[in-house]
N, C-alpha and C positions, 0 to 999 in steps of 0.2 A: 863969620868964622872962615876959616882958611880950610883948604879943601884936604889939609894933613888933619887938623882940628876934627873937624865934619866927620870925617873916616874913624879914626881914633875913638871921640863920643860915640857913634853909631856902631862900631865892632864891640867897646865897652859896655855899651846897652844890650846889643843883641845876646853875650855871653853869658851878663849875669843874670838878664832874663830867664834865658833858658834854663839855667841854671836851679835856677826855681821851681820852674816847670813839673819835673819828676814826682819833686817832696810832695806839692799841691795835688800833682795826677795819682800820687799814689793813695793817699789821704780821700780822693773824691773817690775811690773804687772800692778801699778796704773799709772807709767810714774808722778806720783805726788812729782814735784822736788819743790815747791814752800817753803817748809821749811826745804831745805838743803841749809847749808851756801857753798858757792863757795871760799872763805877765811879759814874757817875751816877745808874741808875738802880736799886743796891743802894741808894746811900745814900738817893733818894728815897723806896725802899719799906720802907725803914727812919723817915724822917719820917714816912711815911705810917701806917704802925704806931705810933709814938709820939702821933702826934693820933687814931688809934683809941681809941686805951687813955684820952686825956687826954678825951676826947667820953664813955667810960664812965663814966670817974670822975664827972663832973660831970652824967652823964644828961642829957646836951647829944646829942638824937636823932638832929639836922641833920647834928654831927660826927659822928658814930658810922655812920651810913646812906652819908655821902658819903667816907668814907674807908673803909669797909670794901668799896664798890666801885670804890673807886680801886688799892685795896689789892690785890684781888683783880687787876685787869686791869695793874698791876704786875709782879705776882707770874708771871702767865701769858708777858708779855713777856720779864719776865728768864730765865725756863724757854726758850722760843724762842729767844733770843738764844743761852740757850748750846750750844740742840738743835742750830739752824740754822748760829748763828756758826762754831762747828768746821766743821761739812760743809763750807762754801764757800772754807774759806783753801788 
């Protein structure tokens, strides 16, 4: 990659990671899963994992870094979701 490429990926990742961040931290504090979709946000962590794997293939580090911690705090929320979702109904 080209070091305008490089930059570009790597600012791209770093935003929409953060980006994330919030929704995840706020959900891990209030345990307030009752308006997260359990349909939505399988199938996101399943995009999410398929641009994992797509960032490997191609040793594209930007993807690979920023979806495997998007990945991760997916993967935590849909765990919550279904910890917390049962208790509350």
């Amino acid at each position: 990659m080209t070091g305008w490429t490089e930059l570009v990926g790597s600012l791209a990742a770093i935003l929409t990671t953060a980006s994330f961040v919030p929704q995840a931290w706020h959900t891990f504090r209030s345990r307030d899963v009752a308006g997260i979709s359990l349909g939505m946000y399988s199938v996101f962590a399943c995009g999410v994992a398929l641009w994992l794997v797509y960032g490997l293939l191609l040793a594209a580090w930007p993807i690979v870094a920023a979806n495997g911690i998007t990945l991760c705090l997916a993967l935590l929320i849909l765990f919550m979701k279904l910890r917390y979702g049962r208790r509350r109904r």
